[in-house]
KOLLOSE-475025 format. One record per atom (N, C-alpha, C): z, y, x; residue number from 1; chain; atom name. Coordinates in pm, whole numbers, plus 50000, padded with zeros to 5 digits. Layout:
N
Z / Y / X / NUM / A / CA .
...
END
This chain:
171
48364 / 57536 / 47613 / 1 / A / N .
48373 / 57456 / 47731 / 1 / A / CA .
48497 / 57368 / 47730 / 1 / A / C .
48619 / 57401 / 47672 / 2 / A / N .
48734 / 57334 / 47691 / 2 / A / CA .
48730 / 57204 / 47602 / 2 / A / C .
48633 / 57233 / 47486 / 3 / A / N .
48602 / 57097 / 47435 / 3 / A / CA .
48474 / 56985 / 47504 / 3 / A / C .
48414 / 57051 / 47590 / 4 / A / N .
48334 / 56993 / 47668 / 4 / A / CA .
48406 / 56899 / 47777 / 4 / A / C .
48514 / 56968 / 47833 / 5 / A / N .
48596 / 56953 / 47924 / 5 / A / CA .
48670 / 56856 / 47884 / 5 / A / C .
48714 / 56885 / 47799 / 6 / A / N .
48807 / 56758 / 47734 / 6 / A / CA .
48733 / 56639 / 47706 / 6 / A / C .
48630 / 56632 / 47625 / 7 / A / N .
48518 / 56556 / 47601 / 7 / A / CA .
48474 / 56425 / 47723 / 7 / A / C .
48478 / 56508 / 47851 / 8 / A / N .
48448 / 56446 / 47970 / 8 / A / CA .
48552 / 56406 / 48027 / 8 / A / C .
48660 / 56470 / 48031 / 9 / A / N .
48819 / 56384 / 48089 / 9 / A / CA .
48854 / 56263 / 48035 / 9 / A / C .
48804 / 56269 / 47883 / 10 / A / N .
48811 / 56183 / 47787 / 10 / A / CA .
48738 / 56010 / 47856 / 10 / A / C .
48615 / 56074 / 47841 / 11 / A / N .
48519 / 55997 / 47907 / 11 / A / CA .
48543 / 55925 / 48020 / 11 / A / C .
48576 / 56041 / 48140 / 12 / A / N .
48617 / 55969 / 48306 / 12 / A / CA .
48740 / 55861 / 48260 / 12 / A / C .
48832 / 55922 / 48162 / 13 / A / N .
48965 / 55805 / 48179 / 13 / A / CA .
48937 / 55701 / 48094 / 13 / A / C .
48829 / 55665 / 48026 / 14 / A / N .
48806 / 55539 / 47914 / 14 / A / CA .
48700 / 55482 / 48081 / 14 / A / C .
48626 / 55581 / 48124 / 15 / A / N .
48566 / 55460 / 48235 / 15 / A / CA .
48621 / 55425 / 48345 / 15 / A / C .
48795 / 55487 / 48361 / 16 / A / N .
48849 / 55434 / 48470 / 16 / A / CA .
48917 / 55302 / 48493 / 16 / A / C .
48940 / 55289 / 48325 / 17 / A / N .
49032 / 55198 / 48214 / 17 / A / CA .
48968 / 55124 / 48222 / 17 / A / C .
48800 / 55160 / 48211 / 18 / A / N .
48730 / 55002 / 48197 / 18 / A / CA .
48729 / 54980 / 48345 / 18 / A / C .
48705 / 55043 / 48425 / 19 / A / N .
48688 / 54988 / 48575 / 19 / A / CA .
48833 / 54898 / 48618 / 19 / A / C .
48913 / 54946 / 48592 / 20 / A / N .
49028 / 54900 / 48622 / 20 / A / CA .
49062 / 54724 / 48595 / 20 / A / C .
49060 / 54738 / 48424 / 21 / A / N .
48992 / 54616 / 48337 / 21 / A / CA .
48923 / 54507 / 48445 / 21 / A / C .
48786 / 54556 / 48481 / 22 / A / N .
48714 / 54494 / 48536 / 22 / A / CA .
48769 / 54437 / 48663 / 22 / A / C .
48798 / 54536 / 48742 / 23 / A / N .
48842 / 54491 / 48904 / 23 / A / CA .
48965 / 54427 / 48874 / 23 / A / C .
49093 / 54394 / 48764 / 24 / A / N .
49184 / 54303 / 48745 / 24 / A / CA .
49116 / 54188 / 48703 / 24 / A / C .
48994 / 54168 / 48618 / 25 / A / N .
48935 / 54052 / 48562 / 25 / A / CA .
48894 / 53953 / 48728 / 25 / A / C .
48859 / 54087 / 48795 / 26 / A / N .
48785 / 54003 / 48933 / 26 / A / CA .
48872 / 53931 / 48980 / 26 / A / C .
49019 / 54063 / 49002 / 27 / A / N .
49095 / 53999 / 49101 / 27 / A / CA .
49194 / 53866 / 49038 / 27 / A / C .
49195 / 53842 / 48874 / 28 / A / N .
49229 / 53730 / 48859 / 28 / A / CA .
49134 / 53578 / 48884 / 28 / A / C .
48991 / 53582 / 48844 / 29 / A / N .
48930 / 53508 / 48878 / 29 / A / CA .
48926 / 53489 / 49027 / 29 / A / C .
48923 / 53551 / 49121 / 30 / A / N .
48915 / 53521 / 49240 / 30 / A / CA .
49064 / 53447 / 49312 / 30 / A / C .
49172 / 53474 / 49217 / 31 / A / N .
49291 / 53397 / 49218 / 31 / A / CA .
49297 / 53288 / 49176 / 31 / A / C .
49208 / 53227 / 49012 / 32 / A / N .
49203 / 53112 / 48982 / 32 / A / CA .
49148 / 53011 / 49081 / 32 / A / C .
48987 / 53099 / 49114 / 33 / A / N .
48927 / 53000 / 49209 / 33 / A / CA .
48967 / 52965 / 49307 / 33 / A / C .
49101 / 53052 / 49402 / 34 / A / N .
49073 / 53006 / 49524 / 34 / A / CA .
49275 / 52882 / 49497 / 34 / A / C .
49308 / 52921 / 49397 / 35 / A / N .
49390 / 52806 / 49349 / 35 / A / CA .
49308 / 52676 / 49342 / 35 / A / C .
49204 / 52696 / 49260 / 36 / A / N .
49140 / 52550 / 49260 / 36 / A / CA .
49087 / 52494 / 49397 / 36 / A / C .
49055 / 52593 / 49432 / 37 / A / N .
48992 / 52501 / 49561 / 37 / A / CA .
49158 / 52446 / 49677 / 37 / A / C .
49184 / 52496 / 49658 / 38 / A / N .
49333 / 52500 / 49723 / 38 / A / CA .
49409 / 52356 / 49676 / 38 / A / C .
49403 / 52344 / 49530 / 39 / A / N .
49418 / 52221 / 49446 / 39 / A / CA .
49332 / 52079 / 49468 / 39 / A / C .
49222 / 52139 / 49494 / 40 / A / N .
49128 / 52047 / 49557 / 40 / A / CA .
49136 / 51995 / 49704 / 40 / A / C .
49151 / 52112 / 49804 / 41 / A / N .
49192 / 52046 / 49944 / 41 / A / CA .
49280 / 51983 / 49906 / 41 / A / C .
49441 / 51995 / 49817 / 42 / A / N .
49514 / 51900 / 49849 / 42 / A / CA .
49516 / 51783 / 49822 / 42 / A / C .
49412 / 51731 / 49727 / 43 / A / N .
49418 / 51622 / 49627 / 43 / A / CA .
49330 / 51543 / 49731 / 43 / A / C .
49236 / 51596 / 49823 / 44 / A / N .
49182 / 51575 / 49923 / 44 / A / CA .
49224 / 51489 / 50044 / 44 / A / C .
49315 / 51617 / 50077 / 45 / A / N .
49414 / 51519 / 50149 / 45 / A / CA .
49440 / 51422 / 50139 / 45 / A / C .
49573 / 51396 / 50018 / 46 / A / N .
49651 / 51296 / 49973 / 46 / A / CA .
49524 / 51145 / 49961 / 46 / A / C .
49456 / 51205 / 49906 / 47 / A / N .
49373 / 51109 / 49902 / 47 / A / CA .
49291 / 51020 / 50082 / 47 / A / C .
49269 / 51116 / 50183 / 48 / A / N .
49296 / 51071 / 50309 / 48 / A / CA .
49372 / 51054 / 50403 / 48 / A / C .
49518 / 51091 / 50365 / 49 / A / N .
49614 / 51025 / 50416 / 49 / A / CA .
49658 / 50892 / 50354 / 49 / A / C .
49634 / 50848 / 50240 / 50 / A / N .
49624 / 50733 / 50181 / 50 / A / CA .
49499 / 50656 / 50205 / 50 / A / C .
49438 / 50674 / 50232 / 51 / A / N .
49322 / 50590 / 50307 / 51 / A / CA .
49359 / 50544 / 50454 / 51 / A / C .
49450 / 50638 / 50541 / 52 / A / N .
49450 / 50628 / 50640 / 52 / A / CA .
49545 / 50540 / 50705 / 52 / A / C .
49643 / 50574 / 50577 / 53 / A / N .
49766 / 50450 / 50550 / 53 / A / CA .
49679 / 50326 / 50554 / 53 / A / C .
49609 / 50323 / 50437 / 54 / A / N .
49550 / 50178 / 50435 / 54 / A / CA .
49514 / 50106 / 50544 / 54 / A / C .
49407 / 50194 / 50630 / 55 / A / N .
49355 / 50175 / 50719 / 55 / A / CA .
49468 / 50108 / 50830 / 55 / A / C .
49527 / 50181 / 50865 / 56 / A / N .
49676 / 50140 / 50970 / 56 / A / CA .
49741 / 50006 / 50915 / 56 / A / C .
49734 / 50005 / 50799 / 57 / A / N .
49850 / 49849 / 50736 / 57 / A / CA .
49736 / 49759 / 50743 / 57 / A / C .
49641 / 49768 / 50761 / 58 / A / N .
49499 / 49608 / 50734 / 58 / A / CA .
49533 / 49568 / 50900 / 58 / A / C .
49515 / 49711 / 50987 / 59 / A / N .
49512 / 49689 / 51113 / 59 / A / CA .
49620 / 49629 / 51172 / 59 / A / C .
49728 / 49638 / 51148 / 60 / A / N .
49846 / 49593 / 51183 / 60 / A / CA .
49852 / 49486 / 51119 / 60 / A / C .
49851 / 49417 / 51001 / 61 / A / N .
49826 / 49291 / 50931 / 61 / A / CA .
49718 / 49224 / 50996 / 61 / A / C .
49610 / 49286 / 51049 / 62 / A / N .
49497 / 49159 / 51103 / 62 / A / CA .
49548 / 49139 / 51210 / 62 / A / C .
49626 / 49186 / 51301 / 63 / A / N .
49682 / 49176 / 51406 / 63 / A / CA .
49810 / 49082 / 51418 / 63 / A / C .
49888 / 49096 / 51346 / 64 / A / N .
49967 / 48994 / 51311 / 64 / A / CA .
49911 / 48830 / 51263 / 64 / A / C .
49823 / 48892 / 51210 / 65 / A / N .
49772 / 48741 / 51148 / 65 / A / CA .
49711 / 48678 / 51239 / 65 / A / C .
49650 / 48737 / 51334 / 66 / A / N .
49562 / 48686 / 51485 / 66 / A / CA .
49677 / 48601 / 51556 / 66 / A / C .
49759 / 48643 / 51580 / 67 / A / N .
49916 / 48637 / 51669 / 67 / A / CA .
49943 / 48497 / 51592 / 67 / A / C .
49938 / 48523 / 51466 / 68 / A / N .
50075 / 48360 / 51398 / 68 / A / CA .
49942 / 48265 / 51436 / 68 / A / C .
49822 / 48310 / 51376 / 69 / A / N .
49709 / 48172 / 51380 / 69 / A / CA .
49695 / 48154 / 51513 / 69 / A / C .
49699 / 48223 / 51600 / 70 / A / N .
49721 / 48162 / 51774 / 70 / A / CA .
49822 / 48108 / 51762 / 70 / A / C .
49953 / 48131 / 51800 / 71 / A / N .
50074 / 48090 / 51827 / 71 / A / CA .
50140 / 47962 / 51765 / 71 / A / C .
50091 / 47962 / 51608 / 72 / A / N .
50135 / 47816 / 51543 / 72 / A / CA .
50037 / 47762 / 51453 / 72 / A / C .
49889 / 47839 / 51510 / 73 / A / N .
49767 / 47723 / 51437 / 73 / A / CA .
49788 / 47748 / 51221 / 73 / A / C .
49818 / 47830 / 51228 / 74 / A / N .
49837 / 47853 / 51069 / 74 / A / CA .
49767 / 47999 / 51029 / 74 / A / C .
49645 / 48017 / 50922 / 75 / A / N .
49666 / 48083 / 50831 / 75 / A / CA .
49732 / 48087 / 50704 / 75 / A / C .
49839 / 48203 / 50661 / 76 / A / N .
49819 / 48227 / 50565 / 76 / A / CA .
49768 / 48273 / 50420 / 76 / A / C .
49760 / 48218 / 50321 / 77 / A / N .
49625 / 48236 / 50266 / 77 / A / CA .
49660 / 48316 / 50132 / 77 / A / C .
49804 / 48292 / 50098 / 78 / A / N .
49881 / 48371 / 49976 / 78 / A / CA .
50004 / 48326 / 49961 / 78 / A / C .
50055 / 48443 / 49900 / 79 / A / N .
50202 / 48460 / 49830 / 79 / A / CA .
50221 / 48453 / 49698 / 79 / A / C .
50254 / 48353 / 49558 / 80 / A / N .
50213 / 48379 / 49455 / 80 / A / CA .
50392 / 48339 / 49374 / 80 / A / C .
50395 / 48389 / 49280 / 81 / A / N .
50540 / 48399 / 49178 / 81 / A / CA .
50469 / 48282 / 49094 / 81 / A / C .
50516 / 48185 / 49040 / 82 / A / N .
50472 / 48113 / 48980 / 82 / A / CA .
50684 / 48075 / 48945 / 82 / A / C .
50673 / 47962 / 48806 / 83 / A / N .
50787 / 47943 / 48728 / 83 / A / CA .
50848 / 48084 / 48682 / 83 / A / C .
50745 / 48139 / 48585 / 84 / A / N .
50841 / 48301 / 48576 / 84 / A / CA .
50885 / 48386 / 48683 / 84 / A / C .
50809 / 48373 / 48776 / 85 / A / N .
50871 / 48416 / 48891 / 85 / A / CA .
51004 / 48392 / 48968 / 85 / A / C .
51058 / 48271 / 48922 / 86 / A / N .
51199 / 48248 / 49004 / 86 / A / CA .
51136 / 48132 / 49091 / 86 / A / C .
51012 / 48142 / 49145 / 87 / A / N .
50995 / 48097 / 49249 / 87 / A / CA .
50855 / 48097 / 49334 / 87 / A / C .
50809 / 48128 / 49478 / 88 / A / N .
50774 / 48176 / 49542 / 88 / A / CA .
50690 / 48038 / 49554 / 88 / A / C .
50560 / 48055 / 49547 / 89 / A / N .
50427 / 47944 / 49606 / 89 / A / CA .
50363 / 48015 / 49739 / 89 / A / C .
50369 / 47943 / 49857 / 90 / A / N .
50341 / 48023 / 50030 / 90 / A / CA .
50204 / 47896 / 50001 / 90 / A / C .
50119 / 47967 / 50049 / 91 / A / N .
49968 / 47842 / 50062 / 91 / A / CA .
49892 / 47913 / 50252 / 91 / A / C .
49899 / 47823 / 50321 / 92 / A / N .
49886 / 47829 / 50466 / 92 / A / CA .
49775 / 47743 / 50490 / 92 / A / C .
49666 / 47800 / 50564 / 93 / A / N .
49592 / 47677 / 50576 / 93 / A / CA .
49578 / 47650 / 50749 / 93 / A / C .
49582 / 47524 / 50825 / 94 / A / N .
49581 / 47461 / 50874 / 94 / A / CA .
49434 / 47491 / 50994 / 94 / A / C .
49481 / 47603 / 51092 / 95 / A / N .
49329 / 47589 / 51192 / 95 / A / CA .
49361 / 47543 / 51321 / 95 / A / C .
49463 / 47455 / 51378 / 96 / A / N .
49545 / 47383 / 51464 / 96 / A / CA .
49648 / 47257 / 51459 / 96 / A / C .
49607 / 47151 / 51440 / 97 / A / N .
49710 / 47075 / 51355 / 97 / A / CA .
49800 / 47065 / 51481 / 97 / A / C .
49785 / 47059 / 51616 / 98 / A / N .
49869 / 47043 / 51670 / 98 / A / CA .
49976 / 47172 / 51692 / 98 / A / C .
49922 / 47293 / 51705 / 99 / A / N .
50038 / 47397 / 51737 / 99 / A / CA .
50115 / 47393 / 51557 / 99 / A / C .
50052 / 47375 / 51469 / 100 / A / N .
50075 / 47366 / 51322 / 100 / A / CA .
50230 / 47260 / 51282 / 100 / A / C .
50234 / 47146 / 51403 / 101 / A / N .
50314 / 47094 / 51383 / 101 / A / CA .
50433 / 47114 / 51439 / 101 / A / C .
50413 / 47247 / 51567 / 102 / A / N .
50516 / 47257 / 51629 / 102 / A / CA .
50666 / 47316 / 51490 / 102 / A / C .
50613 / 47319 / 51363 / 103 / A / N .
50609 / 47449 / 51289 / 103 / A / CA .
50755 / 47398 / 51200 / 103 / A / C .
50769 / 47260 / 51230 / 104 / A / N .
50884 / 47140 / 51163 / 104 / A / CA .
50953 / 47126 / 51270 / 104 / A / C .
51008 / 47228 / 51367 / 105 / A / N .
51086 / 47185 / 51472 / 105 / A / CA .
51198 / 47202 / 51461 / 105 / A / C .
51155 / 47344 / 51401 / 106 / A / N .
51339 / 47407 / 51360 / 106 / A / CA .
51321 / 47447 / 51240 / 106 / A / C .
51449 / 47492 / 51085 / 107 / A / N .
51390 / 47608 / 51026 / 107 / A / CA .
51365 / 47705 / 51051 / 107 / A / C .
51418 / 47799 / 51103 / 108 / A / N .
51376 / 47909 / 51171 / 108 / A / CA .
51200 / 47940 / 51190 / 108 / A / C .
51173 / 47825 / 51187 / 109 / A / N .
51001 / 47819 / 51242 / 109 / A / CA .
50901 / 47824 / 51132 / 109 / A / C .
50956 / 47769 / 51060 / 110 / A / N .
50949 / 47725 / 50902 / 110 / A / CA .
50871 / 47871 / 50849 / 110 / A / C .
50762 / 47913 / 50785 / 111 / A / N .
50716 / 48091 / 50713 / 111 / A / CA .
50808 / 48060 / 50599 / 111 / A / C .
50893 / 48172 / 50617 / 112 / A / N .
50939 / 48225 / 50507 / 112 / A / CA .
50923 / 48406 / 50450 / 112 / A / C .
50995 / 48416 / 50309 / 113 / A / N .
50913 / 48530 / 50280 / 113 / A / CA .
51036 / 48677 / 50303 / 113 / A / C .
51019 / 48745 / 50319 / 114 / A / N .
51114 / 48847 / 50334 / 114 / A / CA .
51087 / 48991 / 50229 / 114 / A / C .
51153 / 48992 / 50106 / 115 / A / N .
51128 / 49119 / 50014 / 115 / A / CA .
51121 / 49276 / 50080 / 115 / A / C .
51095 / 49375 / 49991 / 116 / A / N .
51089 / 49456 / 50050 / 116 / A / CA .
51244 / 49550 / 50046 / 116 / A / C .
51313 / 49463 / 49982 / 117 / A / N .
51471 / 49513 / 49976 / 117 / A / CA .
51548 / 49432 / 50099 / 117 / A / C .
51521 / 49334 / 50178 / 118 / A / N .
51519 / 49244 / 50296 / 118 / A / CA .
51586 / 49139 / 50286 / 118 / A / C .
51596 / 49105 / 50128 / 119 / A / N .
51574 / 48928 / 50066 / 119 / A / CA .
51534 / 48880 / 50197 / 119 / A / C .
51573 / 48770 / 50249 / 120 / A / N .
51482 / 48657 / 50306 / 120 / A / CA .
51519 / 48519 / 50243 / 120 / A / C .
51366 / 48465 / 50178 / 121 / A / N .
51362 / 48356 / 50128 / 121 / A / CA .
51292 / 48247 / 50213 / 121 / A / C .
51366 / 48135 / 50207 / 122 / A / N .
51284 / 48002 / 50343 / 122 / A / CA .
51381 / 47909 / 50288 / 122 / A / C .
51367 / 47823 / 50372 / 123 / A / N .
51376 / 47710 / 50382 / 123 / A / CA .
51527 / 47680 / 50410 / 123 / A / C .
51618 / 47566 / 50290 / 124 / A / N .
51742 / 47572 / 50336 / 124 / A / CA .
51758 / 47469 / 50440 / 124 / A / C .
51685 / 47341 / 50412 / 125 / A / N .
51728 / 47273 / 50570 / 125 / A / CA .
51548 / 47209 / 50585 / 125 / A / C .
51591 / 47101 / 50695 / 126 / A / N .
51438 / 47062 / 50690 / 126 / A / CA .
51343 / 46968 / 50613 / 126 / A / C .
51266 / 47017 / 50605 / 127 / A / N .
51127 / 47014 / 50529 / 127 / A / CA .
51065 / 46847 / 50573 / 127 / A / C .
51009 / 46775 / 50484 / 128 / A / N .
50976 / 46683 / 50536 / 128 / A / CA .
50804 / 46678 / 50611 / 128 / A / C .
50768 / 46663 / 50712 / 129 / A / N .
50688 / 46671 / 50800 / 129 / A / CA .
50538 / 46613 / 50723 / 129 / A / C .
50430 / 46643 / 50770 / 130 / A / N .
50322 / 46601 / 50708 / 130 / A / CA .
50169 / 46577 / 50817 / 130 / A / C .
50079 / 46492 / 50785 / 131 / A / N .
50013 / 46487 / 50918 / 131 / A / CA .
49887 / 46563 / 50858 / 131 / A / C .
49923 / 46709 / 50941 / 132 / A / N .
49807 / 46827 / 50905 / 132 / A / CA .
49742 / 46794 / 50976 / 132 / A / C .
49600 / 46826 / 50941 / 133 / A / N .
49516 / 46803 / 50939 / 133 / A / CA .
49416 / 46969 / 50909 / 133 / A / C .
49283 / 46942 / 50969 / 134 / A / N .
49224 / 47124 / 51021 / 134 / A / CA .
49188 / 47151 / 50876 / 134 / A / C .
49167 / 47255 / 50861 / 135 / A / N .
49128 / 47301 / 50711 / 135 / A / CA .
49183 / 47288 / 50601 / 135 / A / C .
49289 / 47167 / 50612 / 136 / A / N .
49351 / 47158 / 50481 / 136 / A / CA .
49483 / 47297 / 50436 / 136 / A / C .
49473 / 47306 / 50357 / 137 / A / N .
49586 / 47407 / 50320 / 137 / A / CA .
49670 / 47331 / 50216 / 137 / A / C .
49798 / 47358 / 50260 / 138 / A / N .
49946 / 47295 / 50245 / 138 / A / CA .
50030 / 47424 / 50176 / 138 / A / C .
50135 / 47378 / 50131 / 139 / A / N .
50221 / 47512 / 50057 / 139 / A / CA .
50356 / 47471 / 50103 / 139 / A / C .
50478 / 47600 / 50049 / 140 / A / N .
50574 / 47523 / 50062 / 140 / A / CA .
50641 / 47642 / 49969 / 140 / A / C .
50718 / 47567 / 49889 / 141 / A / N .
50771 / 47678 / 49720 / 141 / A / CA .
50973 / 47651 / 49801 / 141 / A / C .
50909 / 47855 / 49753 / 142 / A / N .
51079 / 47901 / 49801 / 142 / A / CA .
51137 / 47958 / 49662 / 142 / A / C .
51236 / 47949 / 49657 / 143 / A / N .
51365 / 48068 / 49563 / 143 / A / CA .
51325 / 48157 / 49575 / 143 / A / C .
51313 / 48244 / 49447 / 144 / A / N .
51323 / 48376 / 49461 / 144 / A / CA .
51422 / 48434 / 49432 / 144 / A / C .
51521 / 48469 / 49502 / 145 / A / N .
51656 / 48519 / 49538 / 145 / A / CA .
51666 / 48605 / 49411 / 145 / A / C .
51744 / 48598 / 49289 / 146 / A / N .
51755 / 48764 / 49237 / 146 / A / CA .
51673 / 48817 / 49215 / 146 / A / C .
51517 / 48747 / 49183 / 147 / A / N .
51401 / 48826 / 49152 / 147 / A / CA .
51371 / 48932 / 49259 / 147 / A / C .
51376 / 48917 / 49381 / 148 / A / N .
51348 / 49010 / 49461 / 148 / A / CA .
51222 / 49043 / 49500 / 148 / A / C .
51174 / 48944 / 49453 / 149 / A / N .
50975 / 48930 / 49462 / 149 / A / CA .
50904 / 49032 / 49371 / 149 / A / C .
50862 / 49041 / 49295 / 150 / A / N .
50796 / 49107 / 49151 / 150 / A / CA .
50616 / 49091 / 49195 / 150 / A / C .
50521 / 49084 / 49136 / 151 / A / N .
50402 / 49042 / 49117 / 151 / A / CA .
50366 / 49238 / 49180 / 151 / A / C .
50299 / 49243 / 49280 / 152 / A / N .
50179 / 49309 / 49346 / 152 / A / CA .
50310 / 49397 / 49429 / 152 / A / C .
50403 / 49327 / 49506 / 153 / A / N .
50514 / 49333 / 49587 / 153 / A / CA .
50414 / 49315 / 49727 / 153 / A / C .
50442 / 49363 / 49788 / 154 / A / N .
50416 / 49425 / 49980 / 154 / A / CA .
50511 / 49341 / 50039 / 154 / A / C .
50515 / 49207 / 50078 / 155 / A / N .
50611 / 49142 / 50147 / 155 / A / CA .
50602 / 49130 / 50274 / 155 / A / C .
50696 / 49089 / 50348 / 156 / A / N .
50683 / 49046 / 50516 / 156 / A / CA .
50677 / 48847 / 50526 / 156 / A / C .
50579 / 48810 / 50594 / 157 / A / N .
50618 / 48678 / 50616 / 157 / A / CA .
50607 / 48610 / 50748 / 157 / A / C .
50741 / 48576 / 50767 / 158 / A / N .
50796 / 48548 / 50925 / 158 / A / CA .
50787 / 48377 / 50961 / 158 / A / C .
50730 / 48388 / 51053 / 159 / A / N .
50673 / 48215 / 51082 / 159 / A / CA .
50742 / 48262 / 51263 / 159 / A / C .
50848 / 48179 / 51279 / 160 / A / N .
50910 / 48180 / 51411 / 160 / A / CA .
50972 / 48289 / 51435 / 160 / A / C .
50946 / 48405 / 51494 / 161 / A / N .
50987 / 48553 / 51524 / 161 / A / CA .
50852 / 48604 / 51526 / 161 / A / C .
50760 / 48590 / 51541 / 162 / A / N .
50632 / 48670 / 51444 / 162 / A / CA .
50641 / 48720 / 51323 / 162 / A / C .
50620 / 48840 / 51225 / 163 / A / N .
50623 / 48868 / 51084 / 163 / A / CA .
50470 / 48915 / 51084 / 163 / A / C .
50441 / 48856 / 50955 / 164 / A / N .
50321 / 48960 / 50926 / 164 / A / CA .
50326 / 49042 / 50807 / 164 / A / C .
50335 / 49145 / 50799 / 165 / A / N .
50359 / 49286 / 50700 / 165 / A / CA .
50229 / 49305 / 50630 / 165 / A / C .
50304 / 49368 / 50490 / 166 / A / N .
50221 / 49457 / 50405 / 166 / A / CA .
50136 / 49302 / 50320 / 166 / A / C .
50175 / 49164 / 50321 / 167 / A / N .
50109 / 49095 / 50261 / 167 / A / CA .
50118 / 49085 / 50105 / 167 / A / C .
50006 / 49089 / 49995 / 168 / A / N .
50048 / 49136 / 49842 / 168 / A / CA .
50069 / 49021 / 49796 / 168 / A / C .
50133 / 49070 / 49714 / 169 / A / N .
50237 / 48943 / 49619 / 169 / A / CA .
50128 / 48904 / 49497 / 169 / A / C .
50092 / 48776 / 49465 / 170 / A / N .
50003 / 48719 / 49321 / 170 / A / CA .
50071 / 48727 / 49261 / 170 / A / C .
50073 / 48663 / 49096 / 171 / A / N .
50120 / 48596 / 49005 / 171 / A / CA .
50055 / 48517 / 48949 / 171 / A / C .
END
């Protein structure tokens, strides 16, 4: 019997070993998976809080842009680096020629561009006047201060004390 006995102790502790085995195999897989999914909500997230960003900067940009094209009859239509980038091409097009002209009164009034380091590039004195006209789009080429621009740059562009934000930089 004592070799029977032994025989079977033998036995119970090789199948406790494997049970053991097993229920650590579980309890690591059930650790991988719920990491991944965990990995997944977050990537989730990030990914709709960045949407949501987006969402908020179009809204606030169409809103601004409503405001300047009321207020001084101007869309803007782009921001582009052109000469190697040491200098700034503004292209505005014209849906008011009369509030459009208020736009040569002062510089100050003048769109200029503002980096996202808070460069402001415009106009050093005044601009010579032009008879706008609806639809046409007009430009006006600024300095780029120190390269403060760079090609797919998030700029501000301020026409009077209006800015409109988050506008992307061409090349």
């Amino acid at each position: 019997m004592d070799e029977h006995e032994a025989l079977l102790k033998q036995e119970e502790s090789s199948a406790r070993r494997k049970g053991l085995r097993r229920s650590g195999l579980r309890v690591t897989a059930v650790i991988i998976i719920l990491a991944l999914v965990g990995l997944g909500g977050y990537k989730g997230w990030q990914i709709y809080q960045e949407r949501t960003e987006q969402a908020r900067m179009a809204e606030i940009q169409a809103e601004a842009a409503a405001r300047i094209e009321d207020e001084w009859g101007i869309r803007i239509i782009h921001v582009a680096l052109v000469a190697e980038g040491g200098l700034l091409d503004l292209r505005y097009q014209v849906t008011d020629p009369d509030k459009a002209y208020d736009l040569f009164d002062a510089v100050e009034s003048i769109p200029r561009v503002i980096a996202a380091d808070g460069t402001e590039m415009g106009m050093n004195d005044d601009p010579h006047t032009h008879n706008l006209e609806f639809g046409y789009q007009y430009f006006f080429i600024l300095r780029n201060i120190g390269g403060s621009v760079k090609p797919g740059d998030l700029v501000t562009i301020a026409v009077g004390d209006l800015q409109l934000p988050f506008f992307p930089v061409t090349s």
